[in-house]
C-alpha positions, 0 to 999 in steps of 0.5 A: 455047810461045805459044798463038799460035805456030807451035809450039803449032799444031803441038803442039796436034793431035799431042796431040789425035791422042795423046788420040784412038788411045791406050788409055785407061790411057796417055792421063793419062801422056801428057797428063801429059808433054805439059803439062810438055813445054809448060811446060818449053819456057819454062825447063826449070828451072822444070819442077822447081818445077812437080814440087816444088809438085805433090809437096808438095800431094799428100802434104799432101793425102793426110796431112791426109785421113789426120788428118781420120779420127783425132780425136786428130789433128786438131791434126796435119793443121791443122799441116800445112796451115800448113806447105804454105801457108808452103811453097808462098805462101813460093815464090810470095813469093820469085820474085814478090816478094823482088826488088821488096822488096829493091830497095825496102828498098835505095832506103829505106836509100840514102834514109837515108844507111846504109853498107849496099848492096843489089845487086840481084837478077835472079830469072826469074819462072816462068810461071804460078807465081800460077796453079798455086800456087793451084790446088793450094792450094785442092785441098788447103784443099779436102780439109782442109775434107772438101769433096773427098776427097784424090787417091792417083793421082799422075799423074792430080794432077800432071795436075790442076795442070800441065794444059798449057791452063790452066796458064800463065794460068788459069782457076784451076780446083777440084779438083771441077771438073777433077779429077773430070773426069780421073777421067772418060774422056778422048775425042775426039769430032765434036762436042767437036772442031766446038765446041773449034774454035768457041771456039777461033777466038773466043779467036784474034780476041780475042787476035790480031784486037783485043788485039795491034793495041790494043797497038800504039796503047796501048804507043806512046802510054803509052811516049811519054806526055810527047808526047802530048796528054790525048786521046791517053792517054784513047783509048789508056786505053779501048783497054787496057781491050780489049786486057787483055780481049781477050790474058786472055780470048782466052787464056781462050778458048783454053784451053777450046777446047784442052780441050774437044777431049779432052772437059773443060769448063775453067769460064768465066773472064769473062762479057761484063764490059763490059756491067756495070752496076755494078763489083759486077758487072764484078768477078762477070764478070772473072776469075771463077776468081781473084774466086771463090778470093778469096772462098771462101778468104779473104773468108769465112774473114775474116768475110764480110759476116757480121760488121757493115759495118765489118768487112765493108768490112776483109775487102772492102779486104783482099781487093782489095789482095791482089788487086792484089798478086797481079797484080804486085809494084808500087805501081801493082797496090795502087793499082789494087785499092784503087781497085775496092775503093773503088768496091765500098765506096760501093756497097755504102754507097749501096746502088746496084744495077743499074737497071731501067729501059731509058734509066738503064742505059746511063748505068749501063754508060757509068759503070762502064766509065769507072771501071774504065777509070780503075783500069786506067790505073794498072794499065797504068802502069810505076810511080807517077810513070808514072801521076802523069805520065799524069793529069797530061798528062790535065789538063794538055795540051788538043786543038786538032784533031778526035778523028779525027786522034787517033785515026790515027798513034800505030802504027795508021793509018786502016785498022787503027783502023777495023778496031779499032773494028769489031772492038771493035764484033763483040766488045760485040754477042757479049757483049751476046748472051751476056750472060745464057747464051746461046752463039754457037756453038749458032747453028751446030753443027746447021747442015748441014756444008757451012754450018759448014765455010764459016763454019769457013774464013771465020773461019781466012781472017779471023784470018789476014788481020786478025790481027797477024802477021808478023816486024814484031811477032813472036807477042806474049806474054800480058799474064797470063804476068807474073803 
């Protein structure tokens, strides 16, 4: 169930109205239901892996807690964290990744002249599995370090994992965050529901307005790359850029409004990225929630920067090729987080920090966009010689018309690209604002009512009349569901 289809905008108010009359003993079960509900109607399979992941770290959990208060079994509770580790990344390694690697082992093989023959295998990706398997990783790393104490309530930890706004694509929540918050009381209030709404109908423009009318230009251009000219890869380049921010952080967006309807605060999952001036800081404002899992529990547990500079310039590569890999089973994913890696290792040699002064900052902001854009290129590529095609249409080809030109057809007529842009325009604006804090929607919560209903309707008119819809492009998926 798509967070923009016609099906979740009728799923989303009967479990507000559920969460709101029900007595407060029943309101965890039917969240709990719900969230496999929304999951299961995917593939109600995949249901069962959800339950079986759940059920291994919740016994885990409570052994391990068990262990951490008998001195003479510590050794026992180490183990047992190891063998869900092996368990649970063993799943994530076998729906994500066996398939890339048999078929990679075949092509080697063929390559060699063996008699051997792979045939290959089709295994579904279960939605969110890199998600809520590492969520329910952490919460158990978490009570094995004694940092939160293990979860006896079965439903209130199978809610914790599966709960249905985050659970697909993020953000990838702590145990001290979400966790304390079912514990909490569940309500539906005027001011949750104004505010959810507010956020709500920010993620829609993110996802609809500007991520899907991006993949139109994007999708054309990178499938058809060997007929276009380098202008067109560069501008469909730097529309991919908006389009991934836009689908991930429109779904992010969502996400907390959806919560924040029942009363839970899901924790911010970008923080205005673009507006970095350095890729030290757009990797602390993108996909906070995975950026800050690497480093608590991979990062430091390698050394840190603790450990002289070439060790922490390892534990940095490191930590960025599983970041690359975890996006997807692909060359093209290791390339891309090698690439930042890269990027983060000369800044940390050079010792570049954000400037001060007003004209040099610009330049700075201008610099890192151009280089992570660069990264996302092989990002958004369908393999290495798809990227190789790419830079080297971008080198190769010239442009003998204006950019105006370029910049119409390829999907999008004037209109649309206008629109686009104007979009793209509203979208730094808003995040150059709440840069450092501050909220867009604090402007109008105290505003009188007839002012927030006004600005309520323009907003749903406008998504409606803007947004991409229709049976011409269907409810498009999110790009982070493949992950």
């Amino acid at each position: 169930m798509l967070f923009n289809s016609y099906e979740f905008l009728i799923f989303l108010p009967i479990v507000i109205i559920g969460v709101a009359f029900l007595p407060d003993k029943y309101k965890r079960l039917f969240l709990l239901l719900a969230s496999y509900f929304f999951y299961m109607n995917w593939n109600p399979v995949y249901g069962l892996l959800l339950l079986f992941c759940t059920v291994i770290t919740y016994g885990t959990a409570i052994f391990i807690e068990n262990s951490n208060y008998k001195n003479d079994n510590k050794k026992t509770g180490k183990k047992a964290l190891i063998l869900m580790l092996i368990i649970v990344f063993g799943l994530l390694f076998y729906y994500k990744y066996f398939t890339w690697i048999y078929v990679y082992t075949g092509k080697i093989l063929t390559h060699l002249n063996s008699s051997l023959s792979f045939t290959e295998k089709n295994i579904i990706l279960p939605v969110g599995i890199s998600f809520f398997t590492f969520q329910s990783v952490a919460y158990v790393i978490d009570v094995y370090r004694k940092d939160v104490k293990a979860e006896k309530n079965f439903i209130k930890y199978a809610l914790f994992i599966s709960f249905f706004p985050q659970l697909v694509a993020g953000p990838i929540e702590r145990s001290r965050n979400l966790l304390k918050q079912l514990d909490g009381e569940l309500k539906v209030t005027l001011k949750n529901v104004k505010e959810g709404i507010y956020i709500l109908l920010w993620g829609y423009f993110l996802k609809i307005v500007i991520a899907d009318r991006a993949a139109i230009y994007v999708d054309t251009v990178y499938t058809n790359y060997a007929d276009k000219v380098s202008v067109e890869i560069i501008i469909a380049t730097v529309l991919f850029a908006f389009q991934i921010y836009g689908d991930f952080g429109g779904y992010s967006m969502i996400a907390k409004g959806c919560a924040k309807f029942i009363g839970i605060d899901l924790m911010d999952n970008f923080n205005s990225p673009y507006t970095s001036l350095s890729v030290r800081e757009f990797w602390r404002r993108w996909h906070i929630s995975l950026n800050t899992w690497f480093t608590d529990y991979l990062y430091i547990p390698l050394g840190g920067s603790r450990k002289g500079k070439f060790r922490t310039y390892v534990n940095t590569l490191t930590v960025f090729l599983l970041s690359g890999l975890w996006h997807g089973a692909g060359i093209t994913y290791v390339l891309w987080g090698l690439i930042n890696g890269i990027y983060i290792l000369i800044e940390k040699a050079f010792n570049i920090k954000n400037a001060g002064n007003r004209i040099i900052k610009p330049v700075q902001g201008i610099i890192t966009f151009i280089l992570v854009d660069f990264a996302w290129l092989f990002f958004r590529s369908q393999g290495i010689s798809n990227a190789a095609g790419l830079l080297k249409t971008i080198i190769s080809t010239g442009s003998d018309k204006k950019l105006g030109y370029y910049l119409t057809g390829n999907g999008l007529d004037a209109a649309n690209m206008i629109l686009l842009l104007i979009s793209v325009l509203l979208l730094i604006m808003v995040d150059t604002y709440t840069k450092d804090g501050k909220r867009v929607r604090y402007l109008f919560m105290n505003k009188a009512f007839f002012i927030q209903s006004f600005i309520i309707i323009l907003s749903v008119t406008a998504i409606m009349l803007f947004g991409i819809w229709g049976n011409e492009y269907d409810a498009a998926n999110f790009i982070y569901f493949r992950f």
